[in-house]
C-alpha positions in Angstrom: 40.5 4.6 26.0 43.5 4.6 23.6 44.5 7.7 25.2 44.5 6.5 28.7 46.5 3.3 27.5 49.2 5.0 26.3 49.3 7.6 28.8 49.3 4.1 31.4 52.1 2.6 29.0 54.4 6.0 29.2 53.9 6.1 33.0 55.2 2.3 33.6 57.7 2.6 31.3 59.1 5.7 32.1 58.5 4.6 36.1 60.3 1.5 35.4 63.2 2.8 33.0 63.9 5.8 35.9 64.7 2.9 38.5 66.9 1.6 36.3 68.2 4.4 34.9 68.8 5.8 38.9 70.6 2.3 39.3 72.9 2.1 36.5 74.0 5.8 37.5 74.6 4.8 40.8 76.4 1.8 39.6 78.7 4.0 37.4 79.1 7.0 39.6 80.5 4.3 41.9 82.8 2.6 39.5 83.6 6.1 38.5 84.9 6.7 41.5 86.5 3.3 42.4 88.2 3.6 39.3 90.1 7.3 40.5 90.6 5.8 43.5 92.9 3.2 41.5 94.5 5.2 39.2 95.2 7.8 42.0 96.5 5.0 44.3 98.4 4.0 41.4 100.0 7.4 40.7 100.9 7.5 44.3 102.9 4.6 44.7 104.8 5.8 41.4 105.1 9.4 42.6 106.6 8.0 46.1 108.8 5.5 44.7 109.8 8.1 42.3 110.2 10.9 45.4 112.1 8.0 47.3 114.7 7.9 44.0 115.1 11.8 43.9 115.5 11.5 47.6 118.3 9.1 47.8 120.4 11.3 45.2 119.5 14.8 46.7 121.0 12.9 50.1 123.8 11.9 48.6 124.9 15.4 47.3 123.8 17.3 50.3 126.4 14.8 52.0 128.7 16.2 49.5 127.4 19.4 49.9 127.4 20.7 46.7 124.5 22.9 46.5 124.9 23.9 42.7 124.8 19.9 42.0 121.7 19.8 44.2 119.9 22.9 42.4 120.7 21.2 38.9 119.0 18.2 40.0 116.1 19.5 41.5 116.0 21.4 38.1 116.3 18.3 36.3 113.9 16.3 38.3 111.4 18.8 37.5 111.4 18.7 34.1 110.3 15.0 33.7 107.1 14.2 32.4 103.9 14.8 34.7 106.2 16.6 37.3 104.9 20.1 37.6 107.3 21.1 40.5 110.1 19.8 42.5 110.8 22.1 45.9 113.2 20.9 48.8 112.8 23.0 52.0 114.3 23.1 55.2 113.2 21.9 58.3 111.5 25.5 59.3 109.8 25.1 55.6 111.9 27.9 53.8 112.0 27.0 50.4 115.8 26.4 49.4 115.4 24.7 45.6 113.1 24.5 43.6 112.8 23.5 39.7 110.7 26.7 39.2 112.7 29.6 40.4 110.5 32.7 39.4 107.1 30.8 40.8 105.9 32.5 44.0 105.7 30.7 47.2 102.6 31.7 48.9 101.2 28.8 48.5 104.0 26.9 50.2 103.1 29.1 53.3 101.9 26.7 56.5 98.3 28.9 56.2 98.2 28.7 52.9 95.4 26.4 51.7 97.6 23.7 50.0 99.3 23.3 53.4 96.0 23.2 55.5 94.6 20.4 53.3 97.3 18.1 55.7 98.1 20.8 58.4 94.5 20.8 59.4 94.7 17.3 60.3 96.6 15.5 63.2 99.9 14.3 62.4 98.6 10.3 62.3 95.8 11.3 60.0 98.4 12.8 57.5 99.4 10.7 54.4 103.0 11.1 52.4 100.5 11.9 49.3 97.6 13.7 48.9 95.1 15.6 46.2 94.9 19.0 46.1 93.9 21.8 44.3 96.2 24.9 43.7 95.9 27.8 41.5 97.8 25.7 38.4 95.3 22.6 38.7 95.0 19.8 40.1 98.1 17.8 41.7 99.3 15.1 43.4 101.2 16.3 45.9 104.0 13.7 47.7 105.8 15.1 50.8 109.0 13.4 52.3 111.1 13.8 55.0 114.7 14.2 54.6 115.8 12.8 57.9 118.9 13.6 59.8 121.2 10.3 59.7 124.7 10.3 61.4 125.9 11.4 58.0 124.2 14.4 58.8 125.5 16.2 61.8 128.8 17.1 61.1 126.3 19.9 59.5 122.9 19.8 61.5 122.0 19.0 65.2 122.2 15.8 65.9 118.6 16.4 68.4 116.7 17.1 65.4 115.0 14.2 63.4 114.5 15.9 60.4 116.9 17.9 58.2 113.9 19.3 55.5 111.1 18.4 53.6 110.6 17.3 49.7 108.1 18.2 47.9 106.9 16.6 44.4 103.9 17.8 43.0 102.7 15.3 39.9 99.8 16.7 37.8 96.8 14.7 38.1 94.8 16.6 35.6 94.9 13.9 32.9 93.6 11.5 35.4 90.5 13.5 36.1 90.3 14.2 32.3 90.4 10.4 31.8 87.7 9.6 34.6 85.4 12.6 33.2 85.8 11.3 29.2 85.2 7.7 30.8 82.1 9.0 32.9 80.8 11.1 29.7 81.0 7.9 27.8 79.6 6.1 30.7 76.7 8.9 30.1 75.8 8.2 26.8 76.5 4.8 27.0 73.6 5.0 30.1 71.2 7.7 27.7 71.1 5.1 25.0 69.8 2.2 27.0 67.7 4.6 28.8 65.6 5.2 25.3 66.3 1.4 24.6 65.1 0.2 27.7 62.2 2.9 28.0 60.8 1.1 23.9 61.2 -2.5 25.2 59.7 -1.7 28.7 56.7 0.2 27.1 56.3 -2.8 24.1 56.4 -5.6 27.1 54.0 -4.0 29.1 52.0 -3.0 25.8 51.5 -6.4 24.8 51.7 -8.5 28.2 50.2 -6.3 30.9 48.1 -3.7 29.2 46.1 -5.4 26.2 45.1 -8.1 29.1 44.1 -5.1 31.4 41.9 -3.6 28.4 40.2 -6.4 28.1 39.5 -6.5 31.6 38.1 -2.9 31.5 36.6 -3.7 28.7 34.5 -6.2 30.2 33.6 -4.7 33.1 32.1 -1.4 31.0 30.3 -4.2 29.3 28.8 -5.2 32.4 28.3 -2.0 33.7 26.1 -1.5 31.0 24.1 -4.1 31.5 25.5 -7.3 30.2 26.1 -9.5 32.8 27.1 -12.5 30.8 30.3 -10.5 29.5 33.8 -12.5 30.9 37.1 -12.0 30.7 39.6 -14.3 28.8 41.3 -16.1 31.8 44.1 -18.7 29.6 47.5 -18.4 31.5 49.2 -19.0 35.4 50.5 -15.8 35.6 49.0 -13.0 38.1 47.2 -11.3 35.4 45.4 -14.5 34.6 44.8 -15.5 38.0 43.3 -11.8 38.3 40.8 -12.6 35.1 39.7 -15.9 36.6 38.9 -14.2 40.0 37.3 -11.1 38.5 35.2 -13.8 36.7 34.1 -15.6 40.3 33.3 -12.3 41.3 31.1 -11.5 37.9 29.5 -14.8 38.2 28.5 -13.6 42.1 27.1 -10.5 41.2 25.5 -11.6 38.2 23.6 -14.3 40.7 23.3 -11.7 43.7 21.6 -9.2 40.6 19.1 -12.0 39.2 18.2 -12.8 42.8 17.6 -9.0 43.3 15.7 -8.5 40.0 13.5 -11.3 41.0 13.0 -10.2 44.7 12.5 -6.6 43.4 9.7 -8.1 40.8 8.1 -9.9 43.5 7.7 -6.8 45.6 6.5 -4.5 42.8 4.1 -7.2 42.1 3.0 -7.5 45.4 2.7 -3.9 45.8 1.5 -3.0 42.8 -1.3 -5.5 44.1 -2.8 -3.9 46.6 -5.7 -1.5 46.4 -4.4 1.1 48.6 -2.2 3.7 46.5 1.2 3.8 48.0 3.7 6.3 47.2 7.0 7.2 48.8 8.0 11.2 48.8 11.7 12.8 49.4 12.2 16.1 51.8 10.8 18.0 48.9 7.7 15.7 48.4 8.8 14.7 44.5 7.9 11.0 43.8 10.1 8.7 44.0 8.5 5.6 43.7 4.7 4.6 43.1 2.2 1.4 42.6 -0.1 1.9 40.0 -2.9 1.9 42.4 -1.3 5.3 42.8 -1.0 6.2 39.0 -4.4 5.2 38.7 -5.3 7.7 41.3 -3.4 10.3 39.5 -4.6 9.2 36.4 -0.8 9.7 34.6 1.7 7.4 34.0 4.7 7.0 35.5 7.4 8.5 33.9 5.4 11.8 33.9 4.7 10.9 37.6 8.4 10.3 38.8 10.4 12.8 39.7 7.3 14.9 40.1 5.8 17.0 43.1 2.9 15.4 44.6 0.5 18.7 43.9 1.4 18.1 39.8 1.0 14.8 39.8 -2.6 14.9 41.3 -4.2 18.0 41.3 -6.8 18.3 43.4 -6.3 15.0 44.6 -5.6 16.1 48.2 -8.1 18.7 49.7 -6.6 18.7 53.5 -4.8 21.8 54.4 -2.6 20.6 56.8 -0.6 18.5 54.4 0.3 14.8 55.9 3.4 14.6 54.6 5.0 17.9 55.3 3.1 17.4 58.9 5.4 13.8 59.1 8.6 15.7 58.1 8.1 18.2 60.6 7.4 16.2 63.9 8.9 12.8 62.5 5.9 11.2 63.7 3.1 9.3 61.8 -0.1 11.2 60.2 -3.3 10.3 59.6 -5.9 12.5 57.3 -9.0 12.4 55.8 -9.5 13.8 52.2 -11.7 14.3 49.5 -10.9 13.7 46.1 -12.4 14.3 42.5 -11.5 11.7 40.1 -11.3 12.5 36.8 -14.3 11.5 35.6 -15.7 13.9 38.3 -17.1 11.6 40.9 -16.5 12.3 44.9 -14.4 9.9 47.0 -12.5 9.7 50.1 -9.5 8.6 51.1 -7.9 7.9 54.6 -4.3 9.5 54.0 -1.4 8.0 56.4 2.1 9.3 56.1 4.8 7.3 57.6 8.4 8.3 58.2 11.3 6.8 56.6 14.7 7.3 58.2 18.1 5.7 57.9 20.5 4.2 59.8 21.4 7.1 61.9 17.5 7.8 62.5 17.7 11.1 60.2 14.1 11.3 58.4 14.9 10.8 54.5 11.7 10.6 53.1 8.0 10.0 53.7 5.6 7.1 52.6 1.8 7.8 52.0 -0.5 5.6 52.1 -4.2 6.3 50.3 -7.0 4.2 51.4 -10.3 4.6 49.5 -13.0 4.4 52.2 -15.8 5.6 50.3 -17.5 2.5 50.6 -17.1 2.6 54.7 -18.4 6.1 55.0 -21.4 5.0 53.1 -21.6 2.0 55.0 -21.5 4.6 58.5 -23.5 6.8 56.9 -26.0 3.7 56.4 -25.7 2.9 59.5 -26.2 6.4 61.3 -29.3 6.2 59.3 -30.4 2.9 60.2 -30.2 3.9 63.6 -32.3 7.1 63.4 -35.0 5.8 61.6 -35.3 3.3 64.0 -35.4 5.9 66.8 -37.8 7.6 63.9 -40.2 4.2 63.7 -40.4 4.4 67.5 -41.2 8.0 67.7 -43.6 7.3 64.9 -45.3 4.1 66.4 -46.1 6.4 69.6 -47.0 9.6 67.5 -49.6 7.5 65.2 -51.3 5.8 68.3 -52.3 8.9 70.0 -52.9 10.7 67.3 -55.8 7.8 66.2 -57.8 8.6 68.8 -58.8 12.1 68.7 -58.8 11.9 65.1 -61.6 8.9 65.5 -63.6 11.7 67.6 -63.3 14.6 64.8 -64.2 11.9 61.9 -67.0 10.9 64.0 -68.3 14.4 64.3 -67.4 15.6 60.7 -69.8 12.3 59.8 -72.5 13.8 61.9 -72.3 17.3 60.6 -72.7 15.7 57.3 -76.0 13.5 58.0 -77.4 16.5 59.8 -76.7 18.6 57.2 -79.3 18.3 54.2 -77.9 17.4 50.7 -81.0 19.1 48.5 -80.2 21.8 46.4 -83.0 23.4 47.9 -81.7 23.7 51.1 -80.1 26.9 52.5 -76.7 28.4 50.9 -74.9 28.3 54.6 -75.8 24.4 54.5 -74.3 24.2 51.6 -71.1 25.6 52.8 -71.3 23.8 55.6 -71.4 20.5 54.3 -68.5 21.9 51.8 -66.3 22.3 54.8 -67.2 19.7 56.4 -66.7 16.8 53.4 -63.2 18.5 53.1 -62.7 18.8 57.2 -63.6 14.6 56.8 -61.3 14.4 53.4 -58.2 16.2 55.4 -58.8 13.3 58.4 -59.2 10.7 56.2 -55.6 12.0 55.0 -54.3 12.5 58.7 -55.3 8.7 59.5 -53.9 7.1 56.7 -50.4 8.9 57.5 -50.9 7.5 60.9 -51.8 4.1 59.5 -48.5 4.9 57.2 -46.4 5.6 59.8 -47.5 2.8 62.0 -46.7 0.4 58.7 -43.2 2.1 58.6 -42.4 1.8 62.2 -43.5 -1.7 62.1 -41.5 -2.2 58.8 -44.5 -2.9 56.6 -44.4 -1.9 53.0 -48.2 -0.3 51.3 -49.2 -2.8 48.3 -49.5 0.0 46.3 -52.4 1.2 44.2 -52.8 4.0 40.9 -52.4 7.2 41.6 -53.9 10.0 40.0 -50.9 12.2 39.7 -53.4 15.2 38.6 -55.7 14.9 41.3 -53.3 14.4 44.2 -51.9 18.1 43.0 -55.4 19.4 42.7 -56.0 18.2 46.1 -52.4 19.5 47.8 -53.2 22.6 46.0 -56.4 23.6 47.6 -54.8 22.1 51.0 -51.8 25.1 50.4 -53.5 28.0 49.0 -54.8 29.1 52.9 -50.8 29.5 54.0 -50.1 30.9 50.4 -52.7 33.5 50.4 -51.3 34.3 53.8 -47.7 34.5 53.0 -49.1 36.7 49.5 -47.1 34.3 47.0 -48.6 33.5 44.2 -49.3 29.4 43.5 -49.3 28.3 39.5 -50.2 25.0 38.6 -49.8 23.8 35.0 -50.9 20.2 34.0 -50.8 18.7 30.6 -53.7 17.4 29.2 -52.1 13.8 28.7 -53.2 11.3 31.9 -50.2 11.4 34.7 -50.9 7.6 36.0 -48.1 6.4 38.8 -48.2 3.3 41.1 -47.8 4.7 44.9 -49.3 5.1 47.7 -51.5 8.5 47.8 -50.9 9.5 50.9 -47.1 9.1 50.8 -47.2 11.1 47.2 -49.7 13.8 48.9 -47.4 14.0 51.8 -44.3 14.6 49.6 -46.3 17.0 47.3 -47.2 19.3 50.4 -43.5 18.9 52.0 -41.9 20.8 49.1 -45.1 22.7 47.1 -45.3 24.1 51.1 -41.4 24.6 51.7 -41.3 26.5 48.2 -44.0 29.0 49.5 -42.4 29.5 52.9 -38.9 30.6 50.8 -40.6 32.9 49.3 -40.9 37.1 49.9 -43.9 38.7 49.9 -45.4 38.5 46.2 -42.9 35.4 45.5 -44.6 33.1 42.9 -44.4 29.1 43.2 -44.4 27.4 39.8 -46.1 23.4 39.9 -45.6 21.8 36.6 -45.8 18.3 35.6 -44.5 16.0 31.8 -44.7 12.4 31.1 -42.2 9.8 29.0 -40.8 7.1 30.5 -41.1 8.9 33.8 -43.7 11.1 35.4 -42.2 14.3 35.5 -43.4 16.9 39.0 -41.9 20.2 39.0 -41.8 22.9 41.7 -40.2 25.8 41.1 -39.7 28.9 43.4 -38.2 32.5 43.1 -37.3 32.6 46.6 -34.2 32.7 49.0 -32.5 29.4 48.1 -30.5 27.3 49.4 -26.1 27.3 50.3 -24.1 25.0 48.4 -22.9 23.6 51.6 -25.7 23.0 53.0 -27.4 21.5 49.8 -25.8 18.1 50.2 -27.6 17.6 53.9 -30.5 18.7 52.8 -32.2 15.2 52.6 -30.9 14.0 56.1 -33.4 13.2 58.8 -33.7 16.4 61.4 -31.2 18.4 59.9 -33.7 21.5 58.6 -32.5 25.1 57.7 -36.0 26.5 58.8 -36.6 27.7 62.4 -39.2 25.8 63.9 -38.7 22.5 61.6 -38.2 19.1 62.2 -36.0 18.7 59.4 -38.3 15.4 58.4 -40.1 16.5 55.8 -37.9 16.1 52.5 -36.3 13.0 54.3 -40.1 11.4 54.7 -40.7 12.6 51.0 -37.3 11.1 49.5 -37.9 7.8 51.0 -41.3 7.8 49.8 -40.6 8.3 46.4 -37.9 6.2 46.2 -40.2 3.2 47.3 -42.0 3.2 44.4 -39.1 3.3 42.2 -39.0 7.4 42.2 -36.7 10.1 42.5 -36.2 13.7 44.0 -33.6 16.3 42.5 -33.2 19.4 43.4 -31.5 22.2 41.8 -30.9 25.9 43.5 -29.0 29.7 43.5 -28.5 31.1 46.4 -30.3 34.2 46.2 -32.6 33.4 43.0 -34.8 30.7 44.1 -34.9 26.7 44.3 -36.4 23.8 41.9 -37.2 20.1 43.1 -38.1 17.5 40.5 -40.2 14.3 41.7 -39.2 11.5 39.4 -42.0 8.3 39.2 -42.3 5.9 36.7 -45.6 6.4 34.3 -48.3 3.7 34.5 -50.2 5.2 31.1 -51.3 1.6 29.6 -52.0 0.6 33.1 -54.1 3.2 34.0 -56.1 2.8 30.3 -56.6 -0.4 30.9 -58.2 0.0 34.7 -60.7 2.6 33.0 -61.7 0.4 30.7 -62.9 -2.6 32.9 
């Protein structure tokens, strides 16, 4: 700053002592020349009055004609102080006496360029004295007639008006020396109150102009760093004062126009800031440049690491659309809308409705690009909810039908399975094919006691009715599905292992349900299997009961392993695509759970999950 002061204070000064300096030269070149002008007007009357004096003699003795008298004189009159030459010529301008004898002439000659300096000009612009310049210096040259008076023509024609010309050359070189001492003095003189003028210039401005103008910098650095409250000193009437006081209006404006700015600007981050949605505004490269936390919290970073950042760093992963929204917006200028899904970094699923938005300036050029991020996680389940409300409504109706006219011809097999069965003789004494008669025939009656309380389940699902419940043997109902698979097992040659603990597996449930979901996967388990495949059933208590079915078989894609509980959507030919959406829904009734577990290629695993009744189920044997 001290540098740029005095550089400011050299360039007034010196700005300010050149305009003066420029005018007092001026001023004195002027006088310089005025004062010539004098003196040489001054000579000339002198050298003329002089001229007239020699004039009047040489006239009298040419009257005499006495031309020795006349040379002497013209000798004479050239030897007086400042006279460098006398000459008297004739009327055709031969030179007849002069008071230098052995001088040439030439430059008497009427080209020479002594004579020009009149002889160039017409005869009314000629003066009787002029300034020339000639090989001896500078002279004042005087020129009078010698005219041809009545006296006179006894001698000379009396037709001509002049007899010859004097000539009387004064040396003006001591005038110009005088002017150029005087102007060399003038020169100094003007040098000296040059570097006088250029010290008091540069200490007024120093002290009155520039000390109030770095205080006025000074301030508004101040400000522009922040301080708003920072004024100027403002005492005085002068301009520089009247500059302070307005520069402190001005302050005073911005600092108000800034606070209402700050305030507004707080008000919209706030209100931004609260609103779910994560908004975030992208340049042409899609770096952040501005973000509401519900965005940060998205990204899970904070901001300074976020600004100034490209959107794939900030949130990796975040957006799993490959036909980016935002570079979609910046090439057609037009709003985009996508759907996303995102891991959080806790590792959960959600999805976000992604709309990008142009932003363009005043001309209509796109500058940069505002995304909106809308979780709508909760509305996809509430669709998916939905979807499924409305096919297991279509599934209750279909179900209601199915059940009713399947009752009926499963009446008419009970009834004949009963009569096989009182036909049939019980005593052990009776013949070995009764005995396996009534063996197929308790479990023929067994297997449509099972079919009619599926119909009676589906009827009470159609109709919305929920089973009380009851305690289920957890062991048996395997037993039971067991012998019901092993037919299509044997068939398909895979292998069926069951292994039970010893300790009582005691559930609340409906049987049927638990049978039904037992044969869906035990029998889906078998039917992924190769030939000589093996199906693993195991079961474990604690706070859960604890059904495992395990396979070695085909298993099932990734990409398909999320749909796999969703009514009719089945991956084998010939399916429904019911059965493990019947079976999760009646697990989960009863408080229950199915997970499932699978590699492609090495085989599949389904858990059912049902809270143990042990103390229950203790206390029922008992009474």
């Amino acid at each position: 700053m001290k540098l740029r002061s005095a550089s400011m204070t050299a360039g007034l000064a010196l700005g300010v002592t050149a305009a003066v300096v420029i005018v007092c030269a001026a001023g004195a070149y002027l006088y310089a020349l005025h004062h010539f002008e004098a003196l040489l007007n001054t000579a000339r009357a002198g050298a003329l009055g002089e001229g007239q004096l020699i004039l009047t003699a040489l006239e009298h003795q040419m009257m005499e004609n006495d031309r020795s008298l006349i040379a002497a004189m013209v000798q004479s009159f050239g030897r007086q102080p400042n006279v460098k030459r006398v000459v008297l010529l004739d009327r055709h301008g031969t030179k007849r006496f002069t008071s230098r004898p052995g001088e040439a002439d030439e430059d008497l000659q009427i080209n020479s360029p002594t004579c020009q300096a009149c002889h160039r000009l017409p005869p009314e612009q000629r003066g009787s004295s002029r300034v020339i310049e000639t090989g001896g210096g500078t002279v004042l040259r005087t020129v009078l007639p010698i005219a041809n008076h009545s006296e006179c023509h006894a001698c000379h024609d009396p037709r001509q008006k002049i007899n010859g010309i004097l000539l009387l050359d004064y040396d003006a070189s001591g005038m110009r020396a005088t002017i150029t001492g005087e102007m060399r003095w003038m020169v100094a003189a003007t040098g000296a109150l040059t570097i006088f003028l250029m010290a008091a210039i540069a200490l007024v401005i120093r002290i009155f102009v520039l000390r109030r103008l770095q205080r006025l910098e000074t301030t508004a650095r101040i400000m522009a760093a922040g301080d708003f409250n920072k004024r100027v000193p403002a005492e005085g009437t002068d301009t520089l004062a009247w500059l302070g006081r307005e520069f402190n209006t001005m302050a005073d404006s911005v600092t108000g126009l800034i606070g209402e700015v700050s305030t507004q600007r707080e008000r919209l981050e706030t209100v931004i800031n609260s609103i779910d949605d994560g908004i975030v505004v992208l340049d042409a490269r899609r770096w952040i440049i501005a973000a509401n936390d519900a965005f940060l919290q998205r990204a899970g970073q904070s901001r300074d690491f976020v600004m100034g950042c490209c959107c794939e760093r900030a949130l990796p992963g975040g957006c799993s659309v490959t036909d980016c929204p935002s570079l979609s917006c910046m090439r057609s200028g037009e709003r985009q809308v996508r759907i996303c899904e995102r891991r959080t970094p806790e590792g959960a699923t959600v999805w976000e409705e992604i709309h990008a938005s142009p932003i363009r300036n005043h001309s209509g050029e796109l500058m940069q690009v505002v995304e909106v991020w809308r979780d709508i996680s909760q509305r996809r389940e509430a669709e998916a909810h939905l979807a499924e409300a409305h096919r297991l409504g279509s599934l209750g109706l279909l179900a209601s039908g199915f059940s009713h006219e399947l009752n009926t011809p499963l009446a008419t097999v009970l009834t004949c399975v009963e009569g096989i069965l009182r036909e049939v003789p019980e005593s052990p004494a009776a013949d070995a094919d009764f005995g396996r008669i009534r063996e197929v025939a308790s479990i023929a009656r067994e297997q449509v006691m099972r079919c009619r309380g599926i119909t009676q389940h589906f009827l009470r699902f159609s109709r919305g009715h929920r089973s009380p419940g009851e305690v289920v043997d957890v062991r048996s109902a395997i037993e039971s599905v067991e012998r019901l698979i092993a037919p299509t097992a044997r068939t398909q040659s895979v292998t069926v292992a069951v292994d039970l603990p010893e300790t009582k597996l005691v559930v609340r449930a409906d049987e049927a349900e638990l049978q039904h979901a037992l044969v869906n996967l035990i029998l889906n388990a078998v039917q992924a299997c190769q030939p000589g495949g093996k199906v693993v059933v195991e079961a474990r208590i604690d706070e859960f009961v604890h059904v495992r079915v395990a396979d070695n078989g085909c298993g099932i894609n990734p990409e398909y392993l999320k749909r796999i509980f969703e009514p009719f959507y089945g991956l084998r030919k010939g399916g429904t695509g019911l059965g493990l959406f019947l079976s999760l829904n009646f697990v989960r009734r009863w408080g229950g759970d199915i997970r499932v577990s699978s590699v492609e290629g090495e085989g599949s695993t389904f858990e059912i999950l049902l809270p143990a009744l042990v103390c229950e189920r203790e206390e029922e044997a008992v009474r």
